[in-house]
Backbone as numpy.savetxt, mean C-alpha at the origin, in Angstrom:
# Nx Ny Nz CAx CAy CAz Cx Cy Cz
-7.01 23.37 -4.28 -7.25 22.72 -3.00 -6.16 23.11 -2.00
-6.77 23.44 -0.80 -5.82 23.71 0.53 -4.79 22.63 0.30
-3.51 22.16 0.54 -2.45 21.48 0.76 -1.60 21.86 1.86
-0.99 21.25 3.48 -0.57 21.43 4.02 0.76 20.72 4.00
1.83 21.26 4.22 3.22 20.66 3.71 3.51 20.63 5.48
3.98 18.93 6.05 4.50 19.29 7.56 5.43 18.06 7.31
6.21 17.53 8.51 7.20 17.03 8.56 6.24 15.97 10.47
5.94 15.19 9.91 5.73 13.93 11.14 6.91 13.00 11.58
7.22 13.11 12.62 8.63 12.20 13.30 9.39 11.72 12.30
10.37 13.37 11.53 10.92 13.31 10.23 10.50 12.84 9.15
9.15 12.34 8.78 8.68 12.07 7.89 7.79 13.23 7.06
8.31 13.41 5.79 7.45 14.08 4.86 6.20 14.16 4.60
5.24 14.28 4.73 4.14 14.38 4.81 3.13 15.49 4.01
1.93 15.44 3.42 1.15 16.36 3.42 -0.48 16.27 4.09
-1.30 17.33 3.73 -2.33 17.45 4.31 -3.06 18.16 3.60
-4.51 17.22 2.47 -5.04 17.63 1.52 -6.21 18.39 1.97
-6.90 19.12 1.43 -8.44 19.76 1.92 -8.78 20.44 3.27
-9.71 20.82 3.40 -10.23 22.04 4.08 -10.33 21.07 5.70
-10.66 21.55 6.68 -10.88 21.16 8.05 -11.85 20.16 7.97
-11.58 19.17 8.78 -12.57 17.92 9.13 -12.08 16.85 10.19
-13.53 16.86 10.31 -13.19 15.27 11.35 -12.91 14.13 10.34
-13.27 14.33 9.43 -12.37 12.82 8.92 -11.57 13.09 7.94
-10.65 11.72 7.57 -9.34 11.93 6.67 -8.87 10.50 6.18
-8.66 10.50 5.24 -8.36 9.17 4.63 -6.75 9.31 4.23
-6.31 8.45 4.99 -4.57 7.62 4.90 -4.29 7.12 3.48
-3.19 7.55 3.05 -3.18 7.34 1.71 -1.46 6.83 1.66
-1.09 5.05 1.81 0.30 4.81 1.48 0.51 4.58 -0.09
1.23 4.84 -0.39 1.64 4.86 -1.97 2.40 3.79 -1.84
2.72 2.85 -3.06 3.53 1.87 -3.37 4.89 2.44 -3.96
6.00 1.32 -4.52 7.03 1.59 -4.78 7.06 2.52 -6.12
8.03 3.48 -6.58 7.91 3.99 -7.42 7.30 5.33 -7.20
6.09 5.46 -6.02 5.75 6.42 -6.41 6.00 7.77 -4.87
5.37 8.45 -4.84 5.54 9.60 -3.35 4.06 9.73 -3.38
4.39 10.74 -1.71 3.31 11.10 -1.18 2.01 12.29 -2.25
2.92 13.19 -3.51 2.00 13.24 -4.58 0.76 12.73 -4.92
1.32 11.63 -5.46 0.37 10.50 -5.68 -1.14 10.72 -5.56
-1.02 11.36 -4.17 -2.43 11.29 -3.54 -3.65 12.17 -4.20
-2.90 12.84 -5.15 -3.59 14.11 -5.48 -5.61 13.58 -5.85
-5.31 13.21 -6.86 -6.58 12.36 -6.87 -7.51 12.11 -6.17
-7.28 10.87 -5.48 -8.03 10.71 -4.32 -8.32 12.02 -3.55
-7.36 12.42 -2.97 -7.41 13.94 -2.17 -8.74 15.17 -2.86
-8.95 14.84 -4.29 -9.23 15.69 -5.04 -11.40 14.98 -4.15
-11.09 13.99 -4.78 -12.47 13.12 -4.49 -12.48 13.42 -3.16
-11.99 12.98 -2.13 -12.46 13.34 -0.87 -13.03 14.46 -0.04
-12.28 15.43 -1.01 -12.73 17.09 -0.47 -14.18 17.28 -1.07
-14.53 16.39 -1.66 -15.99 17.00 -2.30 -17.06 15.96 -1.49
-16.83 15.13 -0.67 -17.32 14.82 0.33 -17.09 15.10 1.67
-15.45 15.94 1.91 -15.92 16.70 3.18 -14.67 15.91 4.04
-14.03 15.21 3.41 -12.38 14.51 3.56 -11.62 15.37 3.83
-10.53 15.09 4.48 -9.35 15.13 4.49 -8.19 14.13 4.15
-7.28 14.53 3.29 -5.84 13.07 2.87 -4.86 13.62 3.61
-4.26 12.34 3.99 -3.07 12.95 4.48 -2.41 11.51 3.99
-1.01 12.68 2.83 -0.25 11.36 2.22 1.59 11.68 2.63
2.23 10.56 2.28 3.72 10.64 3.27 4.52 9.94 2.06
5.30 10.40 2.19 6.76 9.70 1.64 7.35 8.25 1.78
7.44 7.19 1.47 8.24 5.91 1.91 9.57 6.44 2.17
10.23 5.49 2.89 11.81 5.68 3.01 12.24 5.47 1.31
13.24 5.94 0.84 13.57 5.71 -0.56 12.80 6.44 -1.79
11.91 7.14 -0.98 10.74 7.55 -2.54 10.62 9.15 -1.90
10.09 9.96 -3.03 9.88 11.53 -3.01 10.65 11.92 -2.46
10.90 12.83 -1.33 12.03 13.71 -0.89 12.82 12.93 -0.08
12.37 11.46 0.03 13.38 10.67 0.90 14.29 9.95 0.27
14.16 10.37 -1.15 14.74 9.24 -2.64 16.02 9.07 -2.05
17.01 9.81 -1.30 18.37 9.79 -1.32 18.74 9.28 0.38
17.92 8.86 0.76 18.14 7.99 1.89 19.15 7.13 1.75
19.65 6.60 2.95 20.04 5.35 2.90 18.92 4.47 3.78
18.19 4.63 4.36 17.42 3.81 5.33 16.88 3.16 4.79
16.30 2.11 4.15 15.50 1.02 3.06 14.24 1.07 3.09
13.27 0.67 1.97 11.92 0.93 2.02 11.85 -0.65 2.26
12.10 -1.57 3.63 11.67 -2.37 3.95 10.37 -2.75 4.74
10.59 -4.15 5.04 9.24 -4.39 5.96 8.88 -3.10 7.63
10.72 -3.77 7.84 10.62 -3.06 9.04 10.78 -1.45 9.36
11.29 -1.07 8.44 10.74 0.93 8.69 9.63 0.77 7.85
9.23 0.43 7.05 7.73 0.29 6.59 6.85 0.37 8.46
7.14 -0.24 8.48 6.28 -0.53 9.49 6.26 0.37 10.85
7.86 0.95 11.00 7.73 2.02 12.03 6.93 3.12 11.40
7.55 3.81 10.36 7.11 4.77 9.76 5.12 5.02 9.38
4.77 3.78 9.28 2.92 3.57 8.89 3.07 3.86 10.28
3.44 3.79 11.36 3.28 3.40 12.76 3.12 4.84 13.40
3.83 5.77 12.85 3.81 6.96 13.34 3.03 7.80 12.59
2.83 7.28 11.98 1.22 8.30 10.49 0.31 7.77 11.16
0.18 6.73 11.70 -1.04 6.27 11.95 -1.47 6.85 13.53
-0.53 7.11 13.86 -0.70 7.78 15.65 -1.11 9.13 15.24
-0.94 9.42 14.13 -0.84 10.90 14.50 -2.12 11.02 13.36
-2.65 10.28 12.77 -3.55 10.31 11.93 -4.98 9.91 12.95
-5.17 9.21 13.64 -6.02 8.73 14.64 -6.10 9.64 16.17
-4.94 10.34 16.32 -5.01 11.66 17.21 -5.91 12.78 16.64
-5.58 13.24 15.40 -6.27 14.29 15.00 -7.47 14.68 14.52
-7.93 13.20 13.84 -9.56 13.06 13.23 -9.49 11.77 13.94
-11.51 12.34 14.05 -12.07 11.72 14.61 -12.52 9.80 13.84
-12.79 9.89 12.44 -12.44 8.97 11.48 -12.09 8.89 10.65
-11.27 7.88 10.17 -10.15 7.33 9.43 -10.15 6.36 8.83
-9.75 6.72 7.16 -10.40 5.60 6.11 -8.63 5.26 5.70
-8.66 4.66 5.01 -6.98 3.80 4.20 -7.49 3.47 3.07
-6.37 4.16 1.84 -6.08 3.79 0.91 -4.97 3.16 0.60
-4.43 2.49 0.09 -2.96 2.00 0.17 -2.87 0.94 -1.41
-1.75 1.35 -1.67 -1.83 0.34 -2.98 0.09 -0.42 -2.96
-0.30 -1.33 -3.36 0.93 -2.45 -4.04 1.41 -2.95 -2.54
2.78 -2.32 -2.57 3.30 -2.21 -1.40 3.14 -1.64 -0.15
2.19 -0.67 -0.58 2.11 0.05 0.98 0.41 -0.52 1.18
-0.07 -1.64 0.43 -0.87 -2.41 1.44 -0.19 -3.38 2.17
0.77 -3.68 1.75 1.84 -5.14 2.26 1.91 -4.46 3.51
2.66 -3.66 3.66 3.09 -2.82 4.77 2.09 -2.38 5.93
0.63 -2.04 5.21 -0.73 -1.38 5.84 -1.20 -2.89 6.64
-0.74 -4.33 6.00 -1.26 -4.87 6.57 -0.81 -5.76 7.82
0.71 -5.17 7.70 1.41 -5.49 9.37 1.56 -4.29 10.11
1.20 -3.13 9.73 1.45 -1.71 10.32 0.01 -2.13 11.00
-1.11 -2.16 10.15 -2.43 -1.81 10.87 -3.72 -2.54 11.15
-2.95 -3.90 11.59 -4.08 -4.88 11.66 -5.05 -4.81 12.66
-4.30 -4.30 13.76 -5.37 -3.53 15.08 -6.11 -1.96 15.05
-5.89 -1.05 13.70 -6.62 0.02 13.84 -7.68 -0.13 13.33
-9.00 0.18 13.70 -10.30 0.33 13.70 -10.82 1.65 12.37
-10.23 1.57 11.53 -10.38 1.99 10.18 -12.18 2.02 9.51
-12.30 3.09 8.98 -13.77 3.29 8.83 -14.26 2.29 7.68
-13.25 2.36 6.57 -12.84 1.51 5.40 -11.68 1.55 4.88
-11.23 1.28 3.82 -10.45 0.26 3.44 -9.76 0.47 1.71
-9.47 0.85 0.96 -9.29 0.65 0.04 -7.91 -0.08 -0.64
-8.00 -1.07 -1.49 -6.32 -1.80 -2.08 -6.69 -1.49 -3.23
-5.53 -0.97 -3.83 -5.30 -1.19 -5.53 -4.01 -2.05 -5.78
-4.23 -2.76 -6.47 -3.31 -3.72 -6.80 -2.50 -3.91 -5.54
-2.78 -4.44 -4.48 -2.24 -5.27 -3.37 -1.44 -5.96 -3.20
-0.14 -6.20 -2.45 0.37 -7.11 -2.25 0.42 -7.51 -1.04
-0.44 -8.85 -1.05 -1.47 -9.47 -0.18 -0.26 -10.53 0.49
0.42 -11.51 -0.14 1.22 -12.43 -0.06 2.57 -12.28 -0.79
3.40 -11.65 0.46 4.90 -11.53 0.02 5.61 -12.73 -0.22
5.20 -13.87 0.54 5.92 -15.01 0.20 5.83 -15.46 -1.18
4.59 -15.54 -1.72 3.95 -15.87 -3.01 5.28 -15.02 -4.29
4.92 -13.62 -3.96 6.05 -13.04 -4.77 7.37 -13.04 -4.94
7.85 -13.50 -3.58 8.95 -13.96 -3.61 9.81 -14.96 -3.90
9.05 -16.07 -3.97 8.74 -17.54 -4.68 8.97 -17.17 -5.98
7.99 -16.10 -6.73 8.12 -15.99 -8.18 9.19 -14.98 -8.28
10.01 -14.28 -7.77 11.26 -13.95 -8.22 12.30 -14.99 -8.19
11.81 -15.83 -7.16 12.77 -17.24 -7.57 13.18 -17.67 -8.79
11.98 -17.81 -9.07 11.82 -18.31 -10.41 12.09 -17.58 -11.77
11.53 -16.63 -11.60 12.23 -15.10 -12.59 13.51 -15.29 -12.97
14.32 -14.63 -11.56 15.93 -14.28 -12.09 16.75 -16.19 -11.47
15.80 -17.30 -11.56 17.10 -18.18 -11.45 17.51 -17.95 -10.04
17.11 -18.18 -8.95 17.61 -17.59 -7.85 16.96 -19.13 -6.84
17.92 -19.49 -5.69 17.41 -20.44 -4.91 17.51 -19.65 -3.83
16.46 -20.51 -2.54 16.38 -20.06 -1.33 18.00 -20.39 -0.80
18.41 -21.64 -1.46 19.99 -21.78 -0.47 20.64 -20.84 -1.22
20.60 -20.16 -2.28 21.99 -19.41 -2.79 21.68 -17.74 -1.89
20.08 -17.80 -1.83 20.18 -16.54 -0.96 20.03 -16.25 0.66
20.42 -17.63 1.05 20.72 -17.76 2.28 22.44 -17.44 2.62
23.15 -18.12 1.52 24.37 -18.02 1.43 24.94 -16.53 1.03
24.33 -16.10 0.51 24.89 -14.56 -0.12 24.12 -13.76 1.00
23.12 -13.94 1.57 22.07 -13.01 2.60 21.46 -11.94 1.89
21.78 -10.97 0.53 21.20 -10.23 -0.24 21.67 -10.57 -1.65
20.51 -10.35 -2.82 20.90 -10.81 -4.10 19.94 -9.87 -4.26
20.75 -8.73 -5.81 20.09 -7.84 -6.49 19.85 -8.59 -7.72
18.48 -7.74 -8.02 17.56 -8.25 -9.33 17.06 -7.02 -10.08
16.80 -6.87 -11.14 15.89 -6.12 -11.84 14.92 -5.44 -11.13
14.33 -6.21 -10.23 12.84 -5.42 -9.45 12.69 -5.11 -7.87
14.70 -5.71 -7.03 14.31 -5.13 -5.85 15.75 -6.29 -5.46
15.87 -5.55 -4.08 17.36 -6.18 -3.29 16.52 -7.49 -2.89
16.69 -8.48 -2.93 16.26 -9.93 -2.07 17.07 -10.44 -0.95
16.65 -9.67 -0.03 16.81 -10.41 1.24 16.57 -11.39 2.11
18.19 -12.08 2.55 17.38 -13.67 3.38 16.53 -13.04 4.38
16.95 -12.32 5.51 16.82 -12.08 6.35 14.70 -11.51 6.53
14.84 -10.96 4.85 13.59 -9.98 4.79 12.54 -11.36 4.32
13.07 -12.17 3.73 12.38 -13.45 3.66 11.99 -14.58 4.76
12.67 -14.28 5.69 12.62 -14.76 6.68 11.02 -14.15 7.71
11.58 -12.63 7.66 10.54 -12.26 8.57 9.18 -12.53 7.88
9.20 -12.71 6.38 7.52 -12.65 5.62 7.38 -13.93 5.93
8.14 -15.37 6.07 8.10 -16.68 6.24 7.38 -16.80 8.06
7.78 -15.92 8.47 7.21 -16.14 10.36 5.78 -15.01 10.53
5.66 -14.26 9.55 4.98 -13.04 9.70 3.33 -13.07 8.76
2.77 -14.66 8.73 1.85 -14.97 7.66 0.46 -13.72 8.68
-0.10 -13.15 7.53 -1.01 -12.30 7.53 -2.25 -12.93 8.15
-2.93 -13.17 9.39 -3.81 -13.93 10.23 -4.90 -13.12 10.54
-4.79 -11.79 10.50 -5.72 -10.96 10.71 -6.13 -9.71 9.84
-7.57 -9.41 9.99 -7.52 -7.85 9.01 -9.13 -8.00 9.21
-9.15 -6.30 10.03 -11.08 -6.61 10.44 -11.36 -5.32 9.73
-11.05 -4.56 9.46 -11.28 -3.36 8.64 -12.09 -3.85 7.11
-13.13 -3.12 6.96 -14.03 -3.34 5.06 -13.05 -2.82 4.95
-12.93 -3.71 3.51 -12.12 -3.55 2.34 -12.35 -3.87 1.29
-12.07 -3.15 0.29 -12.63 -3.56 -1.33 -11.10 -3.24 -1.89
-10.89 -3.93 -2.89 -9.67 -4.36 -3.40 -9.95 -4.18 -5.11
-9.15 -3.43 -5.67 -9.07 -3.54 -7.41 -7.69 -4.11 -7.84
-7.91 -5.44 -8.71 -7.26 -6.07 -8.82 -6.85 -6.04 -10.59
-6.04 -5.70 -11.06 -5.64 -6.09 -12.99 -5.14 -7.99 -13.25
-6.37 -8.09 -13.72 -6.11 -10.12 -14.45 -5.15 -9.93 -14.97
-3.76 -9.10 -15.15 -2.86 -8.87 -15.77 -1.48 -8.91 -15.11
-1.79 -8.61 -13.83 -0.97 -8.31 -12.44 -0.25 -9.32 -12.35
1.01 -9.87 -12.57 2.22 -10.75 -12.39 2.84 -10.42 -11.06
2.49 -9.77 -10.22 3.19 -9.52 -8.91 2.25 -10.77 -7.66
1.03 -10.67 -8.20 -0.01 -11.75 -7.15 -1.12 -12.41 -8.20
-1.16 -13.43 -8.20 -1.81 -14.00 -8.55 -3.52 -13.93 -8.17
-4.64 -13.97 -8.78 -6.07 -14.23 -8.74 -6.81 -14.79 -7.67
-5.98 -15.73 -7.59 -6.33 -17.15 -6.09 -5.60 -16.47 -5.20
-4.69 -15.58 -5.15 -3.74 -15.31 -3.67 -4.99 -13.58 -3.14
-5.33 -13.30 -4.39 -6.67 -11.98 -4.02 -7.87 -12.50 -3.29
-8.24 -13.40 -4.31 -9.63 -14.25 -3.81 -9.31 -14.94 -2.13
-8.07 -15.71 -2.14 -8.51 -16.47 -0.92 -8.14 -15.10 -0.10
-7.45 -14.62 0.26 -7.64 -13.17 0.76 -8.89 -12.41 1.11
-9.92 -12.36 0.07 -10.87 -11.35 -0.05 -11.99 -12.45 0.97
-11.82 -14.00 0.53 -12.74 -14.89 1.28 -12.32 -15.00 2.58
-10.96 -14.86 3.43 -10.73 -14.90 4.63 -11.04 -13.82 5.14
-11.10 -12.81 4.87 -11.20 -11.38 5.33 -12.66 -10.57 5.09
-13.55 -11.59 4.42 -14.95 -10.58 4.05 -14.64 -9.27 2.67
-13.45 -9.31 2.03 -13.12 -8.21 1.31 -13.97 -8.09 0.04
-14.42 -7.22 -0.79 -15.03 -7.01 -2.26 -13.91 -7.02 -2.93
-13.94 -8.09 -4.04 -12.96 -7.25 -5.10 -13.72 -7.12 -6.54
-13.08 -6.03 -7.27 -13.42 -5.99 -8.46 -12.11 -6.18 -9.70
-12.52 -6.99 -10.31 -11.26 -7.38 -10.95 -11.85 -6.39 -12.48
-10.68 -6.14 -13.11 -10.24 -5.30 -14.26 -9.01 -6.23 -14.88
-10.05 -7.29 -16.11 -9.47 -8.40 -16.70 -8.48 -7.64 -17.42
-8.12 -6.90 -17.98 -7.23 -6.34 -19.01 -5.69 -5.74 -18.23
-5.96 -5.38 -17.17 -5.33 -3.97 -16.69 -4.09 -5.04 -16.03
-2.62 -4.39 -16.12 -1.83 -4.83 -15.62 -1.39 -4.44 -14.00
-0.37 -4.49 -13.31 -0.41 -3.99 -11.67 -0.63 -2.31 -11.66
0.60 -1.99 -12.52 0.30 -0.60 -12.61 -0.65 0.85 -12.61
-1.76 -0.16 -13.66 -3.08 0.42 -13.66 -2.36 1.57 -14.24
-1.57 1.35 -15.40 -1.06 3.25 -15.57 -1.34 3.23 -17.32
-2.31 2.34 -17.90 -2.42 2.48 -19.44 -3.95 3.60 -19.28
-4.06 4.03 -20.94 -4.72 5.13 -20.55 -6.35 4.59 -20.50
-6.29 3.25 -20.56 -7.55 2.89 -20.60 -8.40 2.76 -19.69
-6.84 2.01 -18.32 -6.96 2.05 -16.44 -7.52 3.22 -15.83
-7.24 4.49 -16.47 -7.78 5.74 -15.85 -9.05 5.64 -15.43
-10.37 5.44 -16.52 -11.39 5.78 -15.93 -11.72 4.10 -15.22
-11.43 3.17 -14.67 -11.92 2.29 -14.32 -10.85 2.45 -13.17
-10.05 3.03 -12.54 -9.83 3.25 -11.20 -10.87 4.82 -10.81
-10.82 5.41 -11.31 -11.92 6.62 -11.33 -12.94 6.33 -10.87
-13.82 5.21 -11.13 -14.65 4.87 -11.19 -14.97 3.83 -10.03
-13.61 3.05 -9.84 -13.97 2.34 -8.32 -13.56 3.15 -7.32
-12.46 4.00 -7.31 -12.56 4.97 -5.89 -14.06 5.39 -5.90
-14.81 6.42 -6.62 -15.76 6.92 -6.48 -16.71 5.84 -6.10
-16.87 4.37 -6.37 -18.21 3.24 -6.18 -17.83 3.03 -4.57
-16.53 3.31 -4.17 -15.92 2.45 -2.92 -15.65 3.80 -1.43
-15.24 4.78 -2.22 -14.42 5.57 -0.98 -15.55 6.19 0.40
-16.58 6.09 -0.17 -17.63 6.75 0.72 -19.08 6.27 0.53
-19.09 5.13 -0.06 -20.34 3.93 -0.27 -20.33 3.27 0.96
């Protein structure tokens, strides 16, 4: 497959498949890079897609940053993929999983998106953040007082808690279908559902599968909902 390697307002970037008016946005969650996309990218070209996938601050060729894969360059950075993704094709689908739906969904609550795709979502940052409370032993006053406390799974910020506490998710008009693992300890069942019921969203839940979706069993049952979802 064609692959175009460019650099968007210093951001890493690629550009999967042959010429088209359309192209599907692809944010990757923590852990992973703009790679990632290969897949999807792979599916789209056989309907006539284009992907175009990017780097987070902190991940793939940006691993050695100092700039943080927070809310707020989250949010510049979707901000400038998305200008330049909506300049060039004519329509524009989103994929986004974990974190970079968190992000997709204060980056892009006003773009007019053809559809929609979440894999394992993180729908409600407060919710998760609550349960790292609880995890590592941690209070809202001790991390008001310290302003950052490191954990096993990420820096906890007052400040970054603050903005998810003023910043509750009120809007999202874009279809969306959502794959969710009954296994997923990052969001809870009821925080998907009332989600999927405020917003009109489909979800399909995959009782076994944990957030990751990375056992070898997850393979063909994400396989299987991109292909039911990306161009249905």
């Amino acid at each position: 497959m064609k692959v175009q390697e460019l650099t968007i307002a210093g951001i890493p970037a690629l550009i999967w498949g042959e010429e088209s008016d359309k192209v599907y946005l692809c944010v990757h969650g923590k852990m992973s890079n703009k790679e990632s996309a290969a897949g999807i990218a792979a599916l789209a070209a056989e309907k006539g897609y284009q992907t175009i996938s990017f780097d987070l601050p902190q991940h793939g060729e940006r691993k050695n940053e100092t700039r943080r894969c927070d809310i707020w360059n989250g949010i510049e950075d979707l901000t400038q993929i998305g200008d330049y993704a909506f300049q060039r094709w004519q329509v524009v689908s989103l994929y986004a999983c974990s974190l970079g739906a968190y992000f997709s969904l204060h980056a892009y609550a006003d773009r007019p998106f053809r559809r929609c795709l979440f894999q394992s979502p993180i729908l409600d940052m407060e919710y998760l953040i609550r349960q790292m409370f609880l995890w590592f032993g941690i209070t809202e006053e001790a991390l008001a007082r310290e302003k950052e406390i490191d954990t096993p799974i990420d820096l906890m910020s007052w400040d970054y808690f603050q903005y998810v506490l003023a910043h509750p998710i009120t809007r999202w008009r874009s279809p969306t279908h959502i794959l969710y693992g009954g296994k997923d300890d990052l969001q809870s069942l009821d925080v998907i559902r009332s989600f999927a019921d405020r917003f009109g969203c489909h979800v399909t839940l995959s009782v076994n599968s944990q957030h990751p979706f990375m056992e070898e069993a997850d393979f063909p049952i994400v396989d299987q909902w991109l292909k039911d979802h990306l161009f249905a």
